[in-house]
DOPA-706905 format. One line per 2 residues: for each residue x, y, z of C-alpha. Coordinates in Angstrom, 1 decimal, always signed. Example, Ala and Ser with C-alpha at 12.3 -4.5 7.8 and 13.67 -1.06 7.14 Angstrom:
<lumdrens>
+12.3 -4.5 +7.8 ~ +13.7 -1.1 +7.1 $
</lumdrens>
This chain:
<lumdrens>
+25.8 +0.8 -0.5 ~ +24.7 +1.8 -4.1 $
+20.7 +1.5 -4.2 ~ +18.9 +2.0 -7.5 $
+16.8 +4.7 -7.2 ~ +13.7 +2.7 -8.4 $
+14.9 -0.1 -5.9 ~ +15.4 +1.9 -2.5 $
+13.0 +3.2 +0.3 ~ +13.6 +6.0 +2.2 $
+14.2 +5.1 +6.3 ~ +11.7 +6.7 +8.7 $
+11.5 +7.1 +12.2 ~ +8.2 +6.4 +13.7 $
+6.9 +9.7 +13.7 ~ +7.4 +9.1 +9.8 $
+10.3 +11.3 +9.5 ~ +13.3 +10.8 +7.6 $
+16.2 +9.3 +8.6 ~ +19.5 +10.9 +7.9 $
+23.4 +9.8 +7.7 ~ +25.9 +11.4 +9.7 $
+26.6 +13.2 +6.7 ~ +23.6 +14.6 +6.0 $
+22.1 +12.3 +3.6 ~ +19.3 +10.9 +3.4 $
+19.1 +7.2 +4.9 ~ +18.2 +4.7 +2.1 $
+17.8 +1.2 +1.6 ~ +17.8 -1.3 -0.9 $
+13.9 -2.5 -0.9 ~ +14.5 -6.4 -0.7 $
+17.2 -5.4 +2.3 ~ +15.0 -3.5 +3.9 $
+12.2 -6.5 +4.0 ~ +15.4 -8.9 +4.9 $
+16.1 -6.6 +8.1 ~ +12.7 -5.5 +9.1 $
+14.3 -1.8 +8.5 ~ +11.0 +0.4 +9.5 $
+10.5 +2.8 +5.8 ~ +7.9 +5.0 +4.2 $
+5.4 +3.1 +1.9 ~ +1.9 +4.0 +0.2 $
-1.7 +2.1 +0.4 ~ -4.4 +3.2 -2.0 $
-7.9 +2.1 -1.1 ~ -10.5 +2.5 -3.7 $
-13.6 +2.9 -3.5 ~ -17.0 +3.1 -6.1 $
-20.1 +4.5 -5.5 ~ -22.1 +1.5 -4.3 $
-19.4 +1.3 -1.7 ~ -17.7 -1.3 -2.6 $
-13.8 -1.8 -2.7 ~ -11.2 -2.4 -5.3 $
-9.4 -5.2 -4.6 ~ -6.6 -6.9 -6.4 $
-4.8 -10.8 -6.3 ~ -1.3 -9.7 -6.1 $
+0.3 -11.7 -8.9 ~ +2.4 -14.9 -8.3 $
+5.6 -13.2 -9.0 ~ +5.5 -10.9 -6.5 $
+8.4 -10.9 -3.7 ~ +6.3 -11.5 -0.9 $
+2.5 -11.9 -0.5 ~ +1.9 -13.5 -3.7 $
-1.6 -14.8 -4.6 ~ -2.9 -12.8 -1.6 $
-5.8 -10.6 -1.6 ~ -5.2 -6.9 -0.7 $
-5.9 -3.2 -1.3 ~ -6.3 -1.7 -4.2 $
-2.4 -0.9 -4.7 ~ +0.7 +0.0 -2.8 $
+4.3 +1.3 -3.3 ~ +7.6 +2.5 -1.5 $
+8.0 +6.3 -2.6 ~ +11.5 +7.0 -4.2 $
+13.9 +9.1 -2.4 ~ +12.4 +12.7 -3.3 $
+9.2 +11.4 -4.3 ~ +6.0 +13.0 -2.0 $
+4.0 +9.8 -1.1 ~ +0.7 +11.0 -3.0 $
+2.7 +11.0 -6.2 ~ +3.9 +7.8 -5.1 $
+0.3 +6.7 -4.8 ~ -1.2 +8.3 -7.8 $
+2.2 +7.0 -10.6 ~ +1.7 +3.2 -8.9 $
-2.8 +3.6 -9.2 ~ -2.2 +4.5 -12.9 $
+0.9 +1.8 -13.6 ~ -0.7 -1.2 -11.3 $
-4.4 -0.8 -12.3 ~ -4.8 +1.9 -15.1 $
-6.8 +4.3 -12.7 ~ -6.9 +7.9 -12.6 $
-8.5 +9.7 -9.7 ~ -8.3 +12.0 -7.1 $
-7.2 +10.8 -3.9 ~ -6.9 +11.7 -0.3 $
-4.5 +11.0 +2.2 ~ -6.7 +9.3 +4.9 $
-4.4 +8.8 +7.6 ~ -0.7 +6.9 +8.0 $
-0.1 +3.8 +10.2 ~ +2.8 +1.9 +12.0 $
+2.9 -1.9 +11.2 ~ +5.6 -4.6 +11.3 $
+4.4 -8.6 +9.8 ~ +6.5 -11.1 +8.8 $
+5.7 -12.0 +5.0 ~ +7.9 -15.4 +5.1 $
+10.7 -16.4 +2.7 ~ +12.9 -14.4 +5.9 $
+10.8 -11.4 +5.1 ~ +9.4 -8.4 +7.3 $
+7.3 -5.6 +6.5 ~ +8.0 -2.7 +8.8 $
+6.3 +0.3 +7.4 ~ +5.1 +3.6 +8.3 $
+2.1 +3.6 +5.6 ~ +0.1 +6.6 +4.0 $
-3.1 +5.5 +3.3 ~ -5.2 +7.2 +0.4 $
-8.5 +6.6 -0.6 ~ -10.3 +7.5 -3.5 $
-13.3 +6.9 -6.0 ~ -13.7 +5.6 -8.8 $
-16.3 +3.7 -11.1 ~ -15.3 +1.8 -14.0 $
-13.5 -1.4 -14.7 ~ -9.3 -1.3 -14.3 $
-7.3 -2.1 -16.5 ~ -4.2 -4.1 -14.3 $
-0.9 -4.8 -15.2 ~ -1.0 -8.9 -15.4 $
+2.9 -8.8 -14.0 ~ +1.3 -7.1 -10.9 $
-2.1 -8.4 -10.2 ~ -3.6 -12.2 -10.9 $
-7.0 -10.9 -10.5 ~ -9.5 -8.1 -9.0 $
-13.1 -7.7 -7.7 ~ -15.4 -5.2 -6.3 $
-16.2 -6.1 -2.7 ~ -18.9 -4.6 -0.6 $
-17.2 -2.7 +2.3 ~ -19.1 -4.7 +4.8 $
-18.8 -8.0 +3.3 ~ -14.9 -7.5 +3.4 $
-15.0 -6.7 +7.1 ~ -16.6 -9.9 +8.5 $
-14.2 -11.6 +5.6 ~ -10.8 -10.7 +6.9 $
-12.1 -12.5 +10.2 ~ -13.3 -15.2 +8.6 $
-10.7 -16.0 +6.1 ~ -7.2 -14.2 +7.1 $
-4.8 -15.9 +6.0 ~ -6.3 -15.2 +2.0 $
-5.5 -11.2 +2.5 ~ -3.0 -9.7 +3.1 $
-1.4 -8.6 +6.7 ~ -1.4 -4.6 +5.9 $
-4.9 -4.7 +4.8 ~ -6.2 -6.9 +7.6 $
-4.7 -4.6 +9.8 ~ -6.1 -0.9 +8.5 $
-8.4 -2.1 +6.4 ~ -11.1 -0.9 +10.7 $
-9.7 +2.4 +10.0 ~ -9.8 +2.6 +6.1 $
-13.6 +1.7 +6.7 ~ -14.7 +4.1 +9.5 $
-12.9 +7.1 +7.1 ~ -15.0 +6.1 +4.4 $
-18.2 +6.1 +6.3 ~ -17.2 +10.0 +7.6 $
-17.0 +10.5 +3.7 ~ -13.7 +11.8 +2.4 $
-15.1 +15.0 +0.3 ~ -11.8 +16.9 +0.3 $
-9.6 +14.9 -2.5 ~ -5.7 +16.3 -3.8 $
</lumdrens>
């Protein structure tokens, strides 16, 4: 199968390693194919934070494949083939909200949801978190809307309200808040 390169996910195993072909290369996807068949693959979450504590986070836009209108992290992505996922995170920060910033690679997480329209995420995510405090500038194909959200607020939220956010960051977003209270000093 002939994958764009901007359209294809690496394959993982769930140790995060790459998948390879009997031939040596490296096992690719289409991105839409890989949501049709649930195909477990690398992708990025970027969680920012400001000083107050409070969280970035965006409306995905209408448009979007799956998830639209739902409330979520600050920003994610699928790494190219070849691509390191923290340049993955830092090219899809500055093209899906305008940010620059350090960022640190918190930890990385298995999880599999069902998105509808015959959809499934199955991801093995890196999840970066950085700082940052001044007003985004998002890409309006990307993102419907954005807010800063105390950190605590957002925590009693996603129990309250679930079905507005969406299923990745209802199901780090625990971790993504205990790493930020240990303080993430040591940013790439």
């Amino acid at each position: 199968m002939q994958v764009a390169e901007r359209d294809a996910v690496v394959l993982v195993d769930e140790q995060g390693r790459d998948k390879y072909q009997d031939d040596g290369r490296l096992s690719i996807s289409g991105k839409i194919e890989a949501h049709r068949r649930g195909q477990l693959h690398r992708a990025v979450s970027v969680f920012i934070f400001n000083d107050g504590n409070e969280i970035l986070l965006q409306k995905r836009a209408d448009g979007k494949y799956h998830s639209p209108g739902k409330w979520t992290n600050t920003c994610c992505t699928h790494p190219v083939p070849g691509e390191s996922p923290v340049k993955a995170a830092r090219s899809r920060l500055v093209e899906e909200m305008g940010i620059v910033t350090q960022l640190t690679e918190a930890f990385a997480f298995l999880y599999r949801a069902d998105v509808g329209n015959g959809l499934v995420e199955n991801e093995f995510d890196h999840v970066f978190v950085g700082v940052f405090n001044q007003k985004p500038n998002p890409d309006p194909d990307e993102v419907s809307d954005w807010k800063w959200t105390p950190a605590k607020e957002l925590r009693q939220e996603l129990d309250i309200n679930p079905d507005e956010y969406s299923p990745w960051l209802r199901q780090c977003f625990s971790e993504v808040f205990e790493y930020r209270l240990r303080d993430a000093s040591g940013c790439i």
